[in-house]
C-alpha positions in Angstrom: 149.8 62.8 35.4 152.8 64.6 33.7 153.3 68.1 34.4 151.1 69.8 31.9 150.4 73.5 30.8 147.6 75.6 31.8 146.9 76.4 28.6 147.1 73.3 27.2 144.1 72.1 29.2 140.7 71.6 28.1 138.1 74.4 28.8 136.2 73.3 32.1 132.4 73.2 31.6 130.5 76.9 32.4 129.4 77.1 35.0 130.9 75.0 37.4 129.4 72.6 39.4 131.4 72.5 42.6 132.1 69.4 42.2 135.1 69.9 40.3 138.5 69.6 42.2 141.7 71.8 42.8 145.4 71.4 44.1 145.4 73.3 47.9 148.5 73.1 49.5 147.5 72.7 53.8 150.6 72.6 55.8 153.2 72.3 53.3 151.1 69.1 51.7 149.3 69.2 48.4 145.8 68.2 49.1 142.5 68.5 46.6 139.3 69.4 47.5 136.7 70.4 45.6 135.8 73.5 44.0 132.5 74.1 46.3 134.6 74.1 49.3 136.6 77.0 48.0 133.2 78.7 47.3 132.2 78.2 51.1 135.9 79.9 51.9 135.1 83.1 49.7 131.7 83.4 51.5 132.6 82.3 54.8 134.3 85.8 55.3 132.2 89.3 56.6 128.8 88.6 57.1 127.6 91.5 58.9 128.1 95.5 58.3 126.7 97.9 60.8 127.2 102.2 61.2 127.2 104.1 64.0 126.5 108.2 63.6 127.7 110.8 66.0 125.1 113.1 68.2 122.8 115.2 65.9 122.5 112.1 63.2 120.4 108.6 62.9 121.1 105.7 60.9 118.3 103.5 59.4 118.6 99.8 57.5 122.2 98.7 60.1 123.1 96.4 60.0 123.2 94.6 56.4 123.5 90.9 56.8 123.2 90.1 53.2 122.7 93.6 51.0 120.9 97.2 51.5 121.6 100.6 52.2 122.5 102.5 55.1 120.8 105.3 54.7 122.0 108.8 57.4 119.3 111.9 58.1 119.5 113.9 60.7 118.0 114.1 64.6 115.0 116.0 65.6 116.7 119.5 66.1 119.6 119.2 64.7 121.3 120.4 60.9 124.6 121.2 59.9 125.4 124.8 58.7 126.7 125.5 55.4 130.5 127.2 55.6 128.9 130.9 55.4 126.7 130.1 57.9 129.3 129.4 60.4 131.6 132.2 59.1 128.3 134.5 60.0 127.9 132.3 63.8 131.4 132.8 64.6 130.9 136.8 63.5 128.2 136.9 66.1 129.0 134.6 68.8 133.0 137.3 68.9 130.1 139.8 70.3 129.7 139.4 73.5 127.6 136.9 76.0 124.1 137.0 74.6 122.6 135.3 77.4 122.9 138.5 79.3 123.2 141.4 77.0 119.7 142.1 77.0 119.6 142.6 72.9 116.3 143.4 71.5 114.6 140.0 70.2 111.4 141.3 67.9 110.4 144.9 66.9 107.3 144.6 69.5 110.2 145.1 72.3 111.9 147.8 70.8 108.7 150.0 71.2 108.7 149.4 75.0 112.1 150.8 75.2 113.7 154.6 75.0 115.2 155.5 72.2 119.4 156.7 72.5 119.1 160.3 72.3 120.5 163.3 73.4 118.8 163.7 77.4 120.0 160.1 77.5 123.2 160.6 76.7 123.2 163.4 78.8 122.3 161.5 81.8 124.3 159.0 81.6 127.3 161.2 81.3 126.2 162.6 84.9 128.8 162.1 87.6 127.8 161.8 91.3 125.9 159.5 94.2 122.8 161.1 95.2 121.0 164.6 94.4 117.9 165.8 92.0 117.5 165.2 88.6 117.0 168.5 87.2 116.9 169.8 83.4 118.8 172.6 82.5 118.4 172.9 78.6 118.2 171.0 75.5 120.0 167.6 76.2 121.3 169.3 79.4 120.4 167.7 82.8 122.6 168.3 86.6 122.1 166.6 89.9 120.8 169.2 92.5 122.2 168.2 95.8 120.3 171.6 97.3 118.4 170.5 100.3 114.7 172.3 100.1 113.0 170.5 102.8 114.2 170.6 107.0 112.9 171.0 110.3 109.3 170.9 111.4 106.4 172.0 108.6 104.2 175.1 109.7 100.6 175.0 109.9 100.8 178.2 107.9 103.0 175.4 105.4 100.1 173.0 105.4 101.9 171.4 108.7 101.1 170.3 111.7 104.0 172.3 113.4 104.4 169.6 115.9 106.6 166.1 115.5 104.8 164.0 117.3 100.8 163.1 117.2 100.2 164.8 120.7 102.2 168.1 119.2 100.0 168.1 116.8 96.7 167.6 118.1 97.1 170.1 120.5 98.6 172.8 117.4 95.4 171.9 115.2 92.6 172.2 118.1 91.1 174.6 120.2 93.1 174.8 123.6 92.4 171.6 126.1 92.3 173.8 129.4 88.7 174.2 131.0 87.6 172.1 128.3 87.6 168.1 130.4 84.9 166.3 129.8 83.6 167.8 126.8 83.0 166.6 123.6 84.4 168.4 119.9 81.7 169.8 117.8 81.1 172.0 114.7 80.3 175.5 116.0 76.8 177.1 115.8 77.7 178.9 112.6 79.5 176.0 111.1 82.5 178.1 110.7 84.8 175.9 113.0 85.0 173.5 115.9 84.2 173.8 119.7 84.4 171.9 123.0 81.1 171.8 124.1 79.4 169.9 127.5 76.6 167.4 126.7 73.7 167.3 129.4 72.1 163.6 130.0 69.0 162.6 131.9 67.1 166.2 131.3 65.1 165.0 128.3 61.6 164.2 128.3 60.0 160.8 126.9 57.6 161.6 124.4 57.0 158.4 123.1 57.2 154.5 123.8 56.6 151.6 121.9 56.5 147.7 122.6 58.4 145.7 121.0 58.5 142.3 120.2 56.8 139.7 122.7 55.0 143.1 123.8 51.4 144.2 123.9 50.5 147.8 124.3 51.0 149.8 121.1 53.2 153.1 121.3 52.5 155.5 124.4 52.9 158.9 124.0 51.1 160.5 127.0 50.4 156.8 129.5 49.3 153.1 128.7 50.3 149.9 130.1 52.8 147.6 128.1 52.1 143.8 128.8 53.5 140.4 127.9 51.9 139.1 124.8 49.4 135.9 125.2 51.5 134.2 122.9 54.7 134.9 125.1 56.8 131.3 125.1 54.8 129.8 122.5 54.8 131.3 119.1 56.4 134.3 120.6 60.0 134.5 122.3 59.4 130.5 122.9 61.7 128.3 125.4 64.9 127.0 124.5 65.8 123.6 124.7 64.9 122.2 128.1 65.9 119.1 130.6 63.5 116.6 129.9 60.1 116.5 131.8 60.5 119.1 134.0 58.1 122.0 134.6 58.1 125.2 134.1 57.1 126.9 138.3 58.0 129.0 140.8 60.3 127.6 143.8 58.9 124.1 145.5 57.1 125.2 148.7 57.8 129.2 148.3 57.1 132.2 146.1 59.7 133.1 143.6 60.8 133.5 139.9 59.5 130.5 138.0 62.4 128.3 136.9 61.8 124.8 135.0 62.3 122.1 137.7 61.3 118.3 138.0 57.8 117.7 138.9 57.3 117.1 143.1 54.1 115.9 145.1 53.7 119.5 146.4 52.9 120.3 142.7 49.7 118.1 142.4 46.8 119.0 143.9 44.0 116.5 145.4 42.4 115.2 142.8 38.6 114.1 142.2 38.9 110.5 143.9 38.6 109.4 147.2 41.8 109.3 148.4 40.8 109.6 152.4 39.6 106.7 152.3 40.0 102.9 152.0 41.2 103.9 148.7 44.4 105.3 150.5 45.5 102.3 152.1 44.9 99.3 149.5 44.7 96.5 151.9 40.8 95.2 151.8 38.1 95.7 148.7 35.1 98.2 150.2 32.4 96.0 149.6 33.6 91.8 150.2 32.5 89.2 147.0 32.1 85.7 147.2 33.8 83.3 144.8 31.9 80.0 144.4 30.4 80.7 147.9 33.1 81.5 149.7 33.4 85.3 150.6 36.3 87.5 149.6 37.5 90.8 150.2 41.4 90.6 149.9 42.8 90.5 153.3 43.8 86.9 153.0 43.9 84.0 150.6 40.9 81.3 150.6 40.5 77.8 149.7 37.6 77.4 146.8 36.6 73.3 148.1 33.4 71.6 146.2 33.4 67.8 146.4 30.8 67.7 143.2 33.7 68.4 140.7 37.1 66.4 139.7 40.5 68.1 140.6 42.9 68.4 137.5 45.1 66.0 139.1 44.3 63.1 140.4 40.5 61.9 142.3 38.2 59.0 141.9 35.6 58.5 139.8 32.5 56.8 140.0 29.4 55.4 138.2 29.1 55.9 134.9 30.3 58.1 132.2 27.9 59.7 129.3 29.6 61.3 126.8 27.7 63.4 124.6 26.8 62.0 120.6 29.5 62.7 117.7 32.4 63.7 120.0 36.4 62.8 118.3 38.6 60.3 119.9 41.9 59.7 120.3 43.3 56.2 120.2 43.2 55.1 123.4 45.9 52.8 125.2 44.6 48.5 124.4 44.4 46.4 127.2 48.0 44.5 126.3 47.7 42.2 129.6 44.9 39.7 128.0 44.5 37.8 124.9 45.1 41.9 122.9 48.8 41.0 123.4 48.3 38.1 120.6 47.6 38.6 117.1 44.4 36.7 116.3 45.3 33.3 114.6 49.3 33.3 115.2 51.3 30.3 116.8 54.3 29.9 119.1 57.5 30.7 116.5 55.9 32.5 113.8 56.1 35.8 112.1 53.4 37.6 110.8 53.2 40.4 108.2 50.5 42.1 105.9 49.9 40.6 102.9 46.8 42.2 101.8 44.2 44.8 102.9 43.2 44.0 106.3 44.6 40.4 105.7 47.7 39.3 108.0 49.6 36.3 106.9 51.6 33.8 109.2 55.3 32.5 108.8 56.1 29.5 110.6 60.5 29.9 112.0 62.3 27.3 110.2 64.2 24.8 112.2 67.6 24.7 110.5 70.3 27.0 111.4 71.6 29.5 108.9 68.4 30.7 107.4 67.2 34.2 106.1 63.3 35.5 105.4 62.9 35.7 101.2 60.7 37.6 99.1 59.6 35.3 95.8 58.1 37.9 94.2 54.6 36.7 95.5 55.4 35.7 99.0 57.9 35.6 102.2 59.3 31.9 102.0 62.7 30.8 104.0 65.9 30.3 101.7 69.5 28.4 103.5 72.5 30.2 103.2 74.6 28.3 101.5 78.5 27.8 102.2 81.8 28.4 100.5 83.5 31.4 98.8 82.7 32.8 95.4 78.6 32.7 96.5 78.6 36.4 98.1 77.3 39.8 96.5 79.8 42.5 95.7 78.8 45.8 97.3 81.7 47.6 97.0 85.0 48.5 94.3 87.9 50.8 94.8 91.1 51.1 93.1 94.4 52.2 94.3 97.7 53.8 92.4 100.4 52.3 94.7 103.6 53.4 94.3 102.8 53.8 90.7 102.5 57.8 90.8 98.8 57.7 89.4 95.7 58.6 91.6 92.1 57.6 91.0 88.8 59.1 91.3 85.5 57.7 91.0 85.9 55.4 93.7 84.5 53.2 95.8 81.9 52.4 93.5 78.7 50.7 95.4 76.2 50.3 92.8 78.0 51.2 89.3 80.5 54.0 88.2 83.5 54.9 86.6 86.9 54.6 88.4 89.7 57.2 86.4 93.1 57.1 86.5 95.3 60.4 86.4 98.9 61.4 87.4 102.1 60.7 85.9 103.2 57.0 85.6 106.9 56.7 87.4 110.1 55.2 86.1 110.0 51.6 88.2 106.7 51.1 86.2 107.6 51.6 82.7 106.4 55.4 82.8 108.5 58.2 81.9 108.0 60.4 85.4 107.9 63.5 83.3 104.6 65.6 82.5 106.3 69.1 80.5 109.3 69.4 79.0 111.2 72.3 76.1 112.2 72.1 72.9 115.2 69.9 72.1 114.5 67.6 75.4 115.6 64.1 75.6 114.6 61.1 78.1 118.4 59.6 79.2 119.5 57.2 81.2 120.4 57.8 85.0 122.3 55.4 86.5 121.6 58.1 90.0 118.3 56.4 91.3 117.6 54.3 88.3 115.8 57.0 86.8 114.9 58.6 83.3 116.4 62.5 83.0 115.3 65.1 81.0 118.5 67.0 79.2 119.1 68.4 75.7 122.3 67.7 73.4 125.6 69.8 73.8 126.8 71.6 71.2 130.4 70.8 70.4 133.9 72.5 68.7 132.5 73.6 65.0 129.0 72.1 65.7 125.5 74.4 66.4 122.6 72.8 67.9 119.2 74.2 67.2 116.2 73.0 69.5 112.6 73.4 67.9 109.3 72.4 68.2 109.8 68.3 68.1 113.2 69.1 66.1 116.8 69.0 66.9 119.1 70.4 63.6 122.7 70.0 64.1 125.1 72.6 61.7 129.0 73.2 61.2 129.6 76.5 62.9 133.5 77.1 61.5 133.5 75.6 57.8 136.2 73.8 56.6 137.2 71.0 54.3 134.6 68.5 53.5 131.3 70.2 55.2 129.8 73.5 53.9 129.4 76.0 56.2 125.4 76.8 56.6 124.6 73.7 55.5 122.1 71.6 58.4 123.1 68.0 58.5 120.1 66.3 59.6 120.2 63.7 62.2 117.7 61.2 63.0 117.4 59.9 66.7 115.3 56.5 66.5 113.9 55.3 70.0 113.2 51.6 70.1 
């Protein structure tokens, strides 16, 4: 069109539409494009403010993607002083080192401590290493290096007048000569001590009493003090002993009674005749017979009586009488005579109950190939007859082959259910796969002939986003002719 003025142009309808187009020059050529892609340029720009704070403050609501506020406060134990405040700081802090000054912190410590006054200053003002405090005045105090005590301390002093233990023990007490062997005691008018000799074993026993385990009471002029009857039981009993020995004087002498094992010497003869036969074991006093034949334990006998049947073996004659009533057991048949038969059979036939007490004959067939068949009411022969197809299944199983599936269930011998399970492979129209993640795809594989699992690739200016059953593709950059933030959907159709 001819060059026109702006303001000569029609007003452009309010508000725009985006569809609307614009000169851009792109490289040194004049292009149009249209008004929504120079929208997407404007917003295409910062899309993301954040704030970080120094020590001592915390940020809340960074970053702001879209709008809000960034709102400052400040850390657990921390503030910021107001200009006075830090004049006052700096005041203090030009004082000294705190940490060590020892300054008063509450009005409870400054009562524990003395007051600055005048015997204080006095006493620091003192000049010297070593000596006496001593108080002269009012607020006047020296150091008295005088010594007052040397040497050895007097008794008359409260001493000893000795330096060493032996010194003084022999300074304190009456005199050790004449004295050995005596004992220190309080003089007879309790006025000081003496060295006086203790006599032993001139005394007279004016009384004795028994103690525990004791009988006898006390004597005090003569008595007798015996063991009590309970001594060892109730009284003083034993300790522990070895097990089943005896408490007796020495085998085969006289002597303190010990506790010893038990020996022959110990027990007496006792009320049996043990002189006798009884000593030596070998023949019974008095001889017994047993069925006749005598017996008295010097030798073994034979008991012989041809009127009775051994256990084992024997003949027997004549008859047999066998009291009324008695039990028997089934005895073994006679299977050498006609008992071998069954009653009524014939040469080649079988025979089977058909009834109570009734047995019922089969007559062997002549032809080959013939089986015994219940009817229903009766055993009759049946032919088996030839060719495939005429048999009885008895038995089913499955099998997965190389398909990749297994079965259960199987073999089936009566009636069942065979399952398949496992993944179906590749070579047998399966997929081979059993999981996969969001934004997976099935793709050729030329490798093995084979299905693989991958997801697409994202390209220059392209986002992929994988989802639940969904794959969006987006315009990462912008530019002319896509809107940035704008999903282009894409439908993948699998025939």
């Amino acid at each position: 069109m001819a060059d026109v003025k702006i303001s000569a142009l029609s007003n452009a309808s309010t508000p725009l539409a985006g569809t609307e187009v614009v000169p851009v020059v792109q490289g040194g050529v004049t292009y149009k494009t249209a008004v929504s892609n120079i929208a997407a340029l404007a917003s295409s720009g910062v899309t993301s403010v954040g704030m970080t704070v120094p020590t001592g403050l915390s940020v809340t609501g960074s970053p702001i993607t879209s709008t809000g506020t960034l709102a400052v406060s400040y850390s657990a134990g921390y503030s910021i002083p107001t200009t006075s405040k830090q004049s006052e700081w700096d005041t203090a802090y030009g004082w000294g080192n705190h940490a060590s000054a020892g300054y008063l912190t509450s009005a409870t410590a400054a009562t524990t401590y003395q007051p600055l006054d005048g015997d204080l200053t006095a006493i620091a003002g003192l000049s010297g290493t070593s000596g006496l405090l001593k108080k002269t005045a009012a607020n006047t105090w020296t150091l008295d290096t005088t010594a007052y005590l040397s040497g050895t301390v007097a008794i008359a002093n409260g001493g000893t007048g000795g330096t060493t233990a032996s010194t003084a023990r022999s300074n304190l007490l009456p005199s050790y000569t004449t004295n050995a062997t005596k004992v220190l005691a309080v003089n007879s008018s309790a006025t000081d001590v003496e060295w006086i000799t203790v006599s032993g074993g001139t005394g007279t026993v004016t009384s004795i009493t028994a103690g525990t385990g004791l009988s006898g009471g006390t004597i005090t002029t003569s008595g007798t003090i015996a063991l009590d009857t309970a001594y060892g039981d109730s009284v003083n009993p034993y300790a522990a002993k070895t097990a089943n020995y005896i408490l007796a004087a020495p085998n085969g002498s006289s002597g303190v009674p010990s506790f010893r094992a038990l020996v022959a010497a110990d027990v007496p003869t006792l009320n049996q005749n043990t002189t006798g036969n009884a000593a030596t074991a070998t023949a019974l006093q008095t001889a017994r017979t047993i069925n006749g034949v005598s017996f008295d334990g010097t030798a073994n006998i034979t008991v012989a009586d041809s009127t009775k049947l051994p256990l084992t073996g024997g003949t027997m004659t004549g008859a047999i009488t066998f009291a009324a009533g008695q039990t028997w057991p089934t005895f073994n048949q006679n299977t050498t005579g006609t008992a071998a038969a069954i009653a009524g059979g014939a040469t080649n036939q079988l025979v089977y109950q058909s009834g109570s007490g009734v047995s019922t004959f089969v007559t062997a067939p002549t032809v080959t190939d013939t089986y015994l068949k219940w009817n229903g009411t009766t055993f009759t022969w049946a032919t088996v007859s030839g060719g495939g197809g005429s048999g009885t299944v008895t038995s089913v199983d499955v099998s997965g082959g190389t398909t990749g599936l297994t079965t259960s269930g199987g073999p089936i011998t009566s009636s069942g259910t065979i399952t398949l399970a496992g993944t179906l492979a590749v070579a047998n129209g399966g997929s081979g796969q059993t999981s996969y993640t969001d934004g997976q795809l099935l793709i050729g594989n030329s490798t093995g002939n084979t299905l693989t699992k991958a997801t697409l690739t994202a390209g220059s200016g392209i986002s992929i986003t994988n989802g639940s059953g969904s794959i969006t593709i987006s315009a990462s950059g912008g530019g002319s002719g896509i809107t940035t933030g704008k999903a282009i959907a894409m439908a993948i159709v699998f025939g």
